[in-house]
TORSEDREN-44261 format. One record per residue (C-alpha): x, y, z. Coordinates in steps of 0.001 Angstrom, whole numbers, padded with zeros to 6 digits, always signed. Example, Ala and Ser with C-alpha at 12.3 -4.5 7.8 and 13.67 -1.06 7.14 Angstrom:
! residues 2
+012300-004500+007800+013670-001060+007140
! end
This chain:
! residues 835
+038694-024381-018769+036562-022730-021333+037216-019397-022857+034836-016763-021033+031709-015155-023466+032747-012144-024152+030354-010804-025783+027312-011195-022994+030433-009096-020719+031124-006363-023383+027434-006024-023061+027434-005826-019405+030331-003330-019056+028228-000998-021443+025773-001017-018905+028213-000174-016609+029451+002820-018091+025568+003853-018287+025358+003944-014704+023398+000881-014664+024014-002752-012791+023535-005938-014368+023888-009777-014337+025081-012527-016556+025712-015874-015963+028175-018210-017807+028746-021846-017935+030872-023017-014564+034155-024017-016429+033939-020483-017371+037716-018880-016411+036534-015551-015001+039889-014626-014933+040188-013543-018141+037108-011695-018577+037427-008293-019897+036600-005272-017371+037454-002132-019111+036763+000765-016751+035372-001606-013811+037253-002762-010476+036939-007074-010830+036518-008235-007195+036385-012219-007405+034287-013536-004590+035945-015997-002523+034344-019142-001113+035179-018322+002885+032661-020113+004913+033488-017428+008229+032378-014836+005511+029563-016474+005323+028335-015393+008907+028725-011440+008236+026479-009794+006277+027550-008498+002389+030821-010560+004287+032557-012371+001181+031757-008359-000892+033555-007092+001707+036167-009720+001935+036872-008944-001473+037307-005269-000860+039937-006378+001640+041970-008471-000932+041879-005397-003558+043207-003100-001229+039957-001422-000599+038707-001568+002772+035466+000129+002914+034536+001424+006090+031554-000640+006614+030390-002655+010289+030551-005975+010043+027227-007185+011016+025749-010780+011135+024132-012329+008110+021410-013240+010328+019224-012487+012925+019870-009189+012543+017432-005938+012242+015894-005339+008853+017280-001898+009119+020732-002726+010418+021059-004692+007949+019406-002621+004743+022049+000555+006002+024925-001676+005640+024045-002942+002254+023431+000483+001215+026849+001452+002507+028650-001317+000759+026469-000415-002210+027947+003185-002426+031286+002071-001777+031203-000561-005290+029059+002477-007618+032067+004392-006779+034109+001932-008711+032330+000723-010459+032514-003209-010001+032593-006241-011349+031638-008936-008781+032986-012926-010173+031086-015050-008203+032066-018962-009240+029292-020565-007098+026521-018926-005514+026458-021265-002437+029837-018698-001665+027670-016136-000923+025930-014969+002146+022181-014699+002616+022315-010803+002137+024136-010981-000835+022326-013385-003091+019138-011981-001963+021071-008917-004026+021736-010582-006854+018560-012278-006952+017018-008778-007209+019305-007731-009882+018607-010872-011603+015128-010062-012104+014844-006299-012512+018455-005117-012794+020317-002523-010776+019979+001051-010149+023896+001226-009535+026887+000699-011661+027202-003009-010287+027702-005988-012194+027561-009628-011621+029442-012388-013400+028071-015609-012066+029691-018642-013604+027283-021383-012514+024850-021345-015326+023231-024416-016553+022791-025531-012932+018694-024738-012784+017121-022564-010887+018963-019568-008722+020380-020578-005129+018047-020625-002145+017950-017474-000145+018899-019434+002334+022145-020174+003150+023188-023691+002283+026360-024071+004164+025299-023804+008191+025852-020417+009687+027459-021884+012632+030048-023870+010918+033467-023898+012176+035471-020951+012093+039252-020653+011446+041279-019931+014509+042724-016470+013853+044936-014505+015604+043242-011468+016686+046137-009507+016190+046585-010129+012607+043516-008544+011106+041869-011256+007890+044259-014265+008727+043122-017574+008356+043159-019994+011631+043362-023568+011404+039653-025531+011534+037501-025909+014357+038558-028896+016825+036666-031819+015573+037133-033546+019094+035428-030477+020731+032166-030922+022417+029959-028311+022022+027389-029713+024112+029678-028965+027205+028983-026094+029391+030484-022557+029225+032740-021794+031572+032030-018150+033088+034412-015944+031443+032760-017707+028020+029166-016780+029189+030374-012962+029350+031738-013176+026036+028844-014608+025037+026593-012503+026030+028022-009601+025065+028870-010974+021556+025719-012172+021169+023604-008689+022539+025682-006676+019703+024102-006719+016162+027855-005170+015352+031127-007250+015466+032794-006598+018206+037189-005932+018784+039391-007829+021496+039506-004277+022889+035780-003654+022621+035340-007091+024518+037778-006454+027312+036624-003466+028225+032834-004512+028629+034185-007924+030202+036471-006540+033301+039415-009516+031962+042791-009439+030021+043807-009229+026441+045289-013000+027109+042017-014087+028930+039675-012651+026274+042089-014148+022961+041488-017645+025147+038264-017813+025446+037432-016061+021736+039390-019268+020663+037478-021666+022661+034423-020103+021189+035778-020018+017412+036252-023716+018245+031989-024333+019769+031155-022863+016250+029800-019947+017974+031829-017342+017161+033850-016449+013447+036223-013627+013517+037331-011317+010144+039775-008518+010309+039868-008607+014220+036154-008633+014438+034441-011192+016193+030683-012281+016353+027965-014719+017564+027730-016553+014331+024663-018456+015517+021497-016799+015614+020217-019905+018169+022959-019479+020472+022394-015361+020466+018792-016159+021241+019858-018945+024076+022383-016973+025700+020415-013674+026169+017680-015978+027724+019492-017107+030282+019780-013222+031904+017451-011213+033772+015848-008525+031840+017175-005730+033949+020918-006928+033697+020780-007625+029614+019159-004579+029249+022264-003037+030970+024246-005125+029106+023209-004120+026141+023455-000341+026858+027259-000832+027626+027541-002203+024573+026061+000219+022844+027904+003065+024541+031554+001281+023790+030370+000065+019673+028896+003963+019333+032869+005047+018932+032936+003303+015469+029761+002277+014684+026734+005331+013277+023783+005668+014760+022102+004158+012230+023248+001152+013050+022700+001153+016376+019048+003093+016865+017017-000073+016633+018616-001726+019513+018670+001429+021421+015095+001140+020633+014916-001568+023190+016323-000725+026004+015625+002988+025852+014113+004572+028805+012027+007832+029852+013865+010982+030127+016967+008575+028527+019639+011386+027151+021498+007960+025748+018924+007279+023781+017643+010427+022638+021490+011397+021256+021523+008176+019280+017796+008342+018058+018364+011754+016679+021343+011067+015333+020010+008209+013310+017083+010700+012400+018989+012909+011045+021752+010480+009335+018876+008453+007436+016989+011950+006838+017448+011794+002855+018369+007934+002514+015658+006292+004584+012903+009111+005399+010121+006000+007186+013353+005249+009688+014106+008545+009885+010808+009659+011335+010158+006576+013504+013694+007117+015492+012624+010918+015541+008991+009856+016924+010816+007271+019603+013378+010408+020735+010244+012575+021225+008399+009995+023327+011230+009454+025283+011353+013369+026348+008444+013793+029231+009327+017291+030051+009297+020178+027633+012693+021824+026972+014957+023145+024035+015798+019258+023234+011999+018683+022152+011693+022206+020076+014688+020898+018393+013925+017536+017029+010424+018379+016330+011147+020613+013883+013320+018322+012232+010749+015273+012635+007877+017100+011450+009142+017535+007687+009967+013989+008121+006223+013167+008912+005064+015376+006205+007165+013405+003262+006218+010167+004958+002427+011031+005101+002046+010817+008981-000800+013186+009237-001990+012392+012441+001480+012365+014310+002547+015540+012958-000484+017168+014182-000311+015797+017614+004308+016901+017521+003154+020390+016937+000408+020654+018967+002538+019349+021617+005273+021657+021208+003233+024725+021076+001556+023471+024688+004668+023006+026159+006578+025950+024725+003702+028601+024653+005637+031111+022741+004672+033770+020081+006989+032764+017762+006954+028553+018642+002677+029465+018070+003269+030473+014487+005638+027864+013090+003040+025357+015076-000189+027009+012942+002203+026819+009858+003336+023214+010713-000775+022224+011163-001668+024283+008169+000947+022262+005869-000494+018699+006998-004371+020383+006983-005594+018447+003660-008720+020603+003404-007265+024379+001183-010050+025944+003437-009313+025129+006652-005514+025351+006255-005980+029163+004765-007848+029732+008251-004947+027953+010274-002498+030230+008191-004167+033533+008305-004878+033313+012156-000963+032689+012744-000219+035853+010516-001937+037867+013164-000257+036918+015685+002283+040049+016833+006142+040001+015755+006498+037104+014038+009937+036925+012206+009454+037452+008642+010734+033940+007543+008109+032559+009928+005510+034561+008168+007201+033635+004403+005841+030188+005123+002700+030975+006198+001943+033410+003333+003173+030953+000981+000604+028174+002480-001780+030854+002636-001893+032079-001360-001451+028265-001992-004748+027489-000305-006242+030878-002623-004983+029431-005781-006226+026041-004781-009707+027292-004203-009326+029845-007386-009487+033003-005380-007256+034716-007435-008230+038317-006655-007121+037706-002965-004163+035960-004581-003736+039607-006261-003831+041528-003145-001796+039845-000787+001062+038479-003053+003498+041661-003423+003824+041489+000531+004000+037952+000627+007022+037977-001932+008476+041142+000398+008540+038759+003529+010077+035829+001983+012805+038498+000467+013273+040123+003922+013531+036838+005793+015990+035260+002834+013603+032114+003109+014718+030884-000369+011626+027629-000095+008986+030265+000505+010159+032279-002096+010242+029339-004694+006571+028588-003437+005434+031797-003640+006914+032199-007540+005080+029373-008190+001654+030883-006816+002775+033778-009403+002877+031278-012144-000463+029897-011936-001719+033352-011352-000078+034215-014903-001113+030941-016284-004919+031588-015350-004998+035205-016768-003606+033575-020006+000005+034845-020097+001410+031679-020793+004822+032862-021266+005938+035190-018202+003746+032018-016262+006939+029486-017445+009722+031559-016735+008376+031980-013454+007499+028442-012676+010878+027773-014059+012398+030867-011403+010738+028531-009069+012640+025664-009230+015672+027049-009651+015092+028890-006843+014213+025771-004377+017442+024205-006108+019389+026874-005006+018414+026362-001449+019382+023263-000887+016286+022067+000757+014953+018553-000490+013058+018120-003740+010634+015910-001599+009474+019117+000118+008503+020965-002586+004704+019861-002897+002924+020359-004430+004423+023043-006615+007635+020565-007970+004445+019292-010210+004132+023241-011979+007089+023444-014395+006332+019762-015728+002334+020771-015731+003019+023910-017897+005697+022278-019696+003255+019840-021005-000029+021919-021772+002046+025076-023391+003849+022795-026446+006166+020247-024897+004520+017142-023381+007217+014352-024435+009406+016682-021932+007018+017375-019198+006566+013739-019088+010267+013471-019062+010689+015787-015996+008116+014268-014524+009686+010315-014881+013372+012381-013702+011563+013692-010238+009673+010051-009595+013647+008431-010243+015061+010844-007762+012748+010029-005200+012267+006224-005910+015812+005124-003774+013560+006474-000399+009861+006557+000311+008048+009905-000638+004637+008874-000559+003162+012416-000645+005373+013729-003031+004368+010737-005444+000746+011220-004820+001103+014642-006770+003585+013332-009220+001441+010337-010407-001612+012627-010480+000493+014995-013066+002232+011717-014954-001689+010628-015315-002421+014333-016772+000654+014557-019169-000189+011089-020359-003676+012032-021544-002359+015029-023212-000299+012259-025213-003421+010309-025761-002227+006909-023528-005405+006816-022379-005154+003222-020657-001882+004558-019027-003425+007953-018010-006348+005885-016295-004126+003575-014431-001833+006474-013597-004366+008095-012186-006438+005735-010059-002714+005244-008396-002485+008504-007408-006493+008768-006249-005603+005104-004209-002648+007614-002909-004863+010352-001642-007187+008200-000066-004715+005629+001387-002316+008401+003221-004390+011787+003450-008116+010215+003919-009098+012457+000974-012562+011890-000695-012702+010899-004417-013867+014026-005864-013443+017799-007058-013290+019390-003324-009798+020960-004901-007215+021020-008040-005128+018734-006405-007807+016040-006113-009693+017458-009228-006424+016418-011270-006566+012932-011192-010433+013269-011135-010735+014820-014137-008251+012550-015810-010037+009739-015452-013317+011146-016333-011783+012635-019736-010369+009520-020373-014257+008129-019901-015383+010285-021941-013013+009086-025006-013644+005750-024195-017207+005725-023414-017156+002969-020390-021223+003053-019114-019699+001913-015950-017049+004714-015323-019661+007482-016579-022206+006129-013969-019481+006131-011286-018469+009536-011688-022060+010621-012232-022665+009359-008342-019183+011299-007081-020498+014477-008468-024072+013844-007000-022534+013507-003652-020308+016073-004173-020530+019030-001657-019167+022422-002652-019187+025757-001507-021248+027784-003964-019411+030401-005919-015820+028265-005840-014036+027069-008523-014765+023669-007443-019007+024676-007600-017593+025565-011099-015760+021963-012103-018838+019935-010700-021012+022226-013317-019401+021647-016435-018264+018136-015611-021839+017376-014900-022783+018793-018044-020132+016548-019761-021534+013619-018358-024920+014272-019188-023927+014797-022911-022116+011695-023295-024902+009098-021275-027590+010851-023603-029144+013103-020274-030212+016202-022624-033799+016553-021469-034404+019504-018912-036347+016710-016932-033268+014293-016921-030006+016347-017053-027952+017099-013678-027333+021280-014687-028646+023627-017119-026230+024858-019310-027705+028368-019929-026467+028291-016091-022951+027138-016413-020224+030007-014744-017136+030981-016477-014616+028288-015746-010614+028417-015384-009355+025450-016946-006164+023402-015743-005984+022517-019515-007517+025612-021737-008104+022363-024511-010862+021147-022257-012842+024207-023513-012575+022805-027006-014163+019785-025404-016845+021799-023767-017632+023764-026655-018348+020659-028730-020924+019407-026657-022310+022689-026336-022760+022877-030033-023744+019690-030232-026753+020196-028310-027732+024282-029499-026401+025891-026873-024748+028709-028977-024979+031363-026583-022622+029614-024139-020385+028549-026400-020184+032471-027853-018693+033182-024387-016201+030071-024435-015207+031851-027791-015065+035370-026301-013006+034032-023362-010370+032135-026032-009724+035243-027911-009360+037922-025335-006717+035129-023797-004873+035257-027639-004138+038932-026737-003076+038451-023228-000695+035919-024188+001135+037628-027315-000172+034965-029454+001059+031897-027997+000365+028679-029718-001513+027243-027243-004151+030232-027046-004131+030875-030933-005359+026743-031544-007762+026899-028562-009336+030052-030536-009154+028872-033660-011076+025406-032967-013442+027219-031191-014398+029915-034121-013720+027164-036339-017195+024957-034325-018774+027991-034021-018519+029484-037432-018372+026086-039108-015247+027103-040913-012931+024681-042213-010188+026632-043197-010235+027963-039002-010591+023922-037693-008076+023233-040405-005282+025886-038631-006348+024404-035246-005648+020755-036878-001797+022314-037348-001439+023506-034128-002824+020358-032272-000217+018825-034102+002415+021651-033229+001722+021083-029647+001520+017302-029712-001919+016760-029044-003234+013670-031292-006495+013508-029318-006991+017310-029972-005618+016837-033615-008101+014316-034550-011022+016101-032654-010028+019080-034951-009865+016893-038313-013346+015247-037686-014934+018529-037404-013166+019503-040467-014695+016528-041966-018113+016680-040813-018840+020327-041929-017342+019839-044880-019830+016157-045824-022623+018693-044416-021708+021188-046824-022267+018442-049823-018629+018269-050085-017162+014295-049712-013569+016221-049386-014545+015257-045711-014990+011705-045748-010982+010906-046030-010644+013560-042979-013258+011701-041321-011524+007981-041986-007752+009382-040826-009636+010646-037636-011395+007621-036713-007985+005632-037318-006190+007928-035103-009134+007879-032283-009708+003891-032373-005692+003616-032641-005091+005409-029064-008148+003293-027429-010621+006484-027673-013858+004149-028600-016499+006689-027919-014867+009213-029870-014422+006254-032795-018038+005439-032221-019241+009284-032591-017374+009150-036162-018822+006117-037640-022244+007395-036466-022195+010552-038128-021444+008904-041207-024050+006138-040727-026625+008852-040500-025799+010266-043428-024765+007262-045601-021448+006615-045563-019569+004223-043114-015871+003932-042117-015611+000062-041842-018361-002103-043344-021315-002766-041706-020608-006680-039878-023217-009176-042043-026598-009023-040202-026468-005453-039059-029802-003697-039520-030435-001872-042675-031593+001396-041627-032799+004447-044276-030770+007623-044572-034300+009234-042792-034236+006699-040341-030773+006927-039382-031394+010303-038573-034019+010052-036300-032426+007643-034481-029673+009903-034015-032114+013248-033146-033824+010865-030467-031069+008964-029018-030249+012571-027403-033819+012842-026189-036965+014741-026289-040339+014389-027207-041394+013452-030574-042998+016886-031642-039240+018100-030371-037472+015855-032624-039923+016727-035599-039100+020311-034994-035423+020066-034848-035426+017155-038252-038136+019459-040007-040438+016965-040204-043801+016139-038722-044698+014329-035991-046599+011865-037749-043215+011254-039903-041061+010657-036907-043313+007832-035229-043713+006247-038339-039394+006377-038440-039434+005206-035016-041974+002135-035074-039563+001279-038582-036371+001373-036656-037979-000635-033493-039301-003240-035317-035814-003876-037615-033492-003362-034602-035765-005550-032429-036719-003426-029144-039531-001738-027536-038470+001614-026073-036956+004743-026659-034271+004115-023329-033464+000734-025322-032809+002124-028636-030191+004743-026317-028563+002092-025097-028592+000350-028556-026953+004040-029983-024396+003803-026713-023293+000504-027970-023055+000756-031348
! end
């Protein structure tokens, strides 16, 4: 036998230790026996065909021989539920992390169908648990078949029931299969065959009416069909075939009893959770049975398996036809079930059924707060909250909730001088009431007020408070949306974006092992923000049209700017547009603000200005017949990012508009003050006097604290307009600023921004790159104005601005046409665009 590879092990066991599964496979002759396994539990997999027929069986056959019997139902391979199944392998799953383990497998054909579908998964992405996998059958070809090559029905030892794991000698060859049951066989059958749990000689008599004797008899004969295997004094219907034959042969109303008895005698051992999608089938109206095992499988696969969860929570309600304490109860434990798992529509009709068939005060509010929490639109779920905090002696953790969806709506729609008014008694409810979650969401509403006013620091340590505080009280992470995105957000844009992303990337791990679809539609948004702060552009983009396909997908929300949680991922992916410079993205966007519909006077009317005035800048709309907004008319406008006023300043600039960007200035200084100075504030400032003062030595201090706050986009913004006053001072200093600039830009993917570079220094004689052979030779005169009218106007405008006459310009122009080969001033734009 060949000495094992140590190495590829060592390797393996260091994943271990990392809290991370693995796989390696090793030539057969391979003796796995003398494998290292420092600090993991080696459980060689035996090659038991009765194993075979239980699903994770030869796993937890080898628990059995190490002494470490999990408590786990033995369930068939096949034919059972999805679910039954995926609760059991997450069972055994826990059971081997605790170890950890080291699984020796010396032929995959030893496995059963669950458990190479396993460690065909961990083949080709690894494991999120401490497990590893030693498979000695490399060199063989391709993995094993999911299926299972050895016949699920195979013979099955004879065991004696009464000594639990003992082998029994081999079916009867002789035996004849094709014969007919005999009628205390049928019942065994039947009942066997109705359970997706093993069943017990015990469990068996009971439910058949015959002897211990009688029942060991016929298991036997059974055993002996190949239609029944037995491990550790479990016994079940090993052929999926025969479980479908047999429960044909009954009447629907006696298998459906049947299968309730069974149910009621495997409840003793087995969970609910096990059991729930059987019950699922035979459950009737007004069926206290089934409503006790529904909820308890709600509320067992609450954090583990929130879609089951909420569907055996849904089937409990709809088997409840009169209104009582039972409904009240589950349905407020279904509907934050519905709310993580996106079901809109059946949350709304849960509470709106409760509150009909309860009528209460009280039962009225928490069904206004319920509807306001799944109410997508920040306007009409402020309305749904307010109207339930008028409503007469409601407790004050009913009304903590409803103030904290309440100032969430305000923020949302950047009313933040309601926000002022009303916060102090929403933060004296939530203390009165000890209602730790609306506390934590109404800290974070006290962050983003504190982040908007420009106090950056005291708006951390609260969003910090915040999570600390929902930590604290115990209440899933998945609930906290969409404020869990705050600390990461502020993180990020206040110095510390490698860590925001970080804590970001920790919250999507800790709710990858369940689905959280809401929760990730806010997460991805912010993971597409962070990453553009980072300048992954292509990332950011992707990032972000995941979490817009989200919105859509699970909420029905419109691509747009209707509110900051929608205008997130929007205005990622325009940004990222506007560094890249797609003509296809621009024009898309361009139509989503057209359509557009805002309430004038919001923060969104505000977002939809200045975003329109972005896009008119960068697809070359600057004529007042042509552009989407006037920018002598743009409002004051509170920034998720305070850089994007760097962004709007330059284009303001850019096209004369001094007077705005004098306020944009104004704005950035008085927010220095407010914040005591804090990096963030001081750079915004600085690039912005820097533009506006064309002062190097101010653009040179914002350059350092780009830097400082790990903003290359930013840094590089700041260094080419470093560069560009200086080359329009006379001083060539510039042109090295200009070349590191346009490496960093064209480096992250920003082509419009690389493209903005080289033509600045085109137009005034200098180049980056060479020009590629054939490229029109255009004059120093002519290059600029080509430059002056590829923003538009009318030739006596141009003249004015270039201080030349008009005469001089057409002359320039019918030069430039003729060399570059077109006929119009809208094709020498889209000759600028893609150059």
């Amino acid at each position: 036998m060949a000495p094992p590879r140590g190495d590829s092990v060592t390797e393996l066991l260091g994943q271990l230790a990392a809290g991370r599964g693995a796989v390696v496979a090793l030539p057969r002759d391979t003796d796995l026996c003398a494998l290292p396994h420092a600090g993991a539990v080696p459980l060689e997999i035996g090659d038991e065909p009765r194993l075979r027929s239980f699903a994770l069986g030869p796993l937890i056959g080898a628990l059995h021989a190490a002494g470490l019997a999990p408590d786990v139902p033995l369930i068939a391979a096949e034919g059972a539920p999805p679910r039954v199944v995926h609760e059991v392998l997450r069972t055994v799953r826990r059971h081997l992390a605790a170890l950890p383990a080291l699984l020796l497998v010396r032929d995959r054909a030893a496995l059963d169908p669950v458990s190479r579908r396993w460690l065909a998964e961990a083949t080709r992405a690894g494991d999120d648990i401490p497990v590893g996998w030693v498979v000695a059958d490399a060199g063989t070809g391709a993995a094993a078949p999911d299926a299972d090559p050895a016949s699920p029905g195979a013979a099955a030892p004879d065991a004696d029931p009464a000594s639990p794991g003992t082998a029994a000698p081999d079916a009867d060859p002789a035996s004849t299969e094709a014969a007919p049951l005999d009628e205390g066989e049928r019942v065994v059958g039947w009942l066997l065959a109705m359970s997706d749990a093993a069943l017990t000689v015990p469990e068996l008599v009971e439910l058949s009416g015959t002897t211990t004797d009688s029942c060991r008899r016929t298991l036997r004969s059974l055993r002996r069909r190949g239609l029944v295997v037995e491990f550790d004094g479990h016994h079940l219907c090993c052929d999926p075939a025969a479980r479908t034959r047999v429960c044909a042969e009954l009447p629907q109303a006696l298998w459906q009893a049947l299968e309730r008895s069974v149910l009621a005698v495997t409840r003793r051992r087995v969970g609910a959770a096990v059991l729930a999608e059987r019950v699922l089938a035979v459950s009737r109206p007004e069926d206290p049975f089934a409503v006790e095992i529904l909820t308890e499988a709600m509320d067992a696969l609450a954090d583990a398996d929130p879609e089951a969860a909420a569907d055996y929570g849904t089937a409990a309600v709809r088997a409840l036809t009169e209104p009582d304490e039972r409904l009240t109860a589950i349905a407020w434990r279904l509907l934050p079930l519905l709310w993580q798992t996106a079901r809109v529509d059946e949350a709304r009709r849960l509470a709106r059924r409760v509150f009909t068939e309860r009528g209460q005060a009280e039962t009225e509010a928490q069904v206004l707060l319920w509807l306001a929490r799944f109410e997508s639109a920040p306007q009409r779920a402020m309305e749904l909250a307010t109207s339930a905090l008028a409503i007469p002696a409601v407790p004050a953790s009913i009304r903590a909730g409803l103030h904290s969806v309440q100032l969430r709506c305000l923020v949302t729609l950047g009313r933040f001088g309601e926000v002022d008014g009303l916060l102090p008694e929403a933060l004296a409810d939530a203390t009165a009431g000890a209602d730790q979650p609306a506390l934590s969401r109404l800290q974070t509403c006290d962050a983003i007020r504190h982040f908007n006013r420009g106090d950056y620091r005291r708006a951390l340590d609260l969003a910090e408070l915040s999570e600390q505080t929902w930590r604290e009280s115990g209440a899933p992470i998945a609930e906290r949306m969409p404020e869990m995105t705050w600390t990461p957000h502020l993180t990020s844009v206040l110095g510390d974006p490698a860590a925001g992303l970080r804590r970001i990337e920790e919250l999507l791990a800790e709710l990858a092992p369940v689905s959280r679809p809401i929760a990730n539609r806010y997460l991805y948004g912010e993971r597409a923000f962070v990453l553009l702060i980072l300048g992954r552009l292509a990332e950011a983009k992707q990032t972000a049209v995941l979490a817009t396909d989200l919105a859509q997908r699970l909420w029905g929300a419109r691509d747009g700017i209707d509110d900051r949680l929608q205008a997130v991922a929007f205005s990622v992916r325009l940004k990222v547009a506007l560094h890249q410079g797609d003509p296809a993205d621009l024009a898309e966007f361009g139509e989503i603000l057209d359509r557009s519909v805002v309430e004038p006077g919001t923060e969104a009317a505000q977002r939809r200005a200045w975003w329109s005035f972005l896009l008119d800048d960068a697809q070359g709309r600057t004529t007042p017949e042509r552009r989407r907004v006037d920018p002598a008319s743009l409002p004051p406008l509170t920034c998720l990012d305070p850089a994007d006023e760097v962004l709007l300043g330059r284009a303001l600039l850019r096209h004369g508009w001094r007077d705005e960007a004098a306020g944009l200035v104004d704005r950035a200084q008085a927010r220095v003050a407010v914040s005591g100075a804090h990096p963030l504030a001081v750079t915004v400032a600085a690039h912005l006097r820097g533009l506006q003062r064309a002062d190097p030595a101010e653009l040179g201090r914002a350059r350092d604290g780009w830097h400082a706050l790990g903003r290359p986009l930013s840094e590089a913004a700041a260094l080419s307009d470093t560069g560009a006053i200086r080359i329009d001072s006379g001083d060539l200093s510039g042109l090295p600023l200009m070349q590191q600039a346009h490496s960093t830009v064209t480096e992250l993917g920003a082509d419009r921004d690389a493209w903005r570079i080289r033509w600045f220094l085109h137009v005034r004689g200098h180049s980056v790159v060479p020009e590629p052979p054939g490229a029109p030779a255009l004059t120093p005169s002519e290059r600029r104005v080509v430059d002056r009218a590829a923003r538009g106007g009318a030739v006596r405008v141009i003249a004015a601005d270039l201080k030349l006459s008009p005469h001089t310009v057409t002359t320039h122009l019918r030069h430039v046409y003729l060399k570059l080969g077109i006929r119009s001033r809208t094709e020498l734009e889209e000759w600028v665009r893609a150059r």
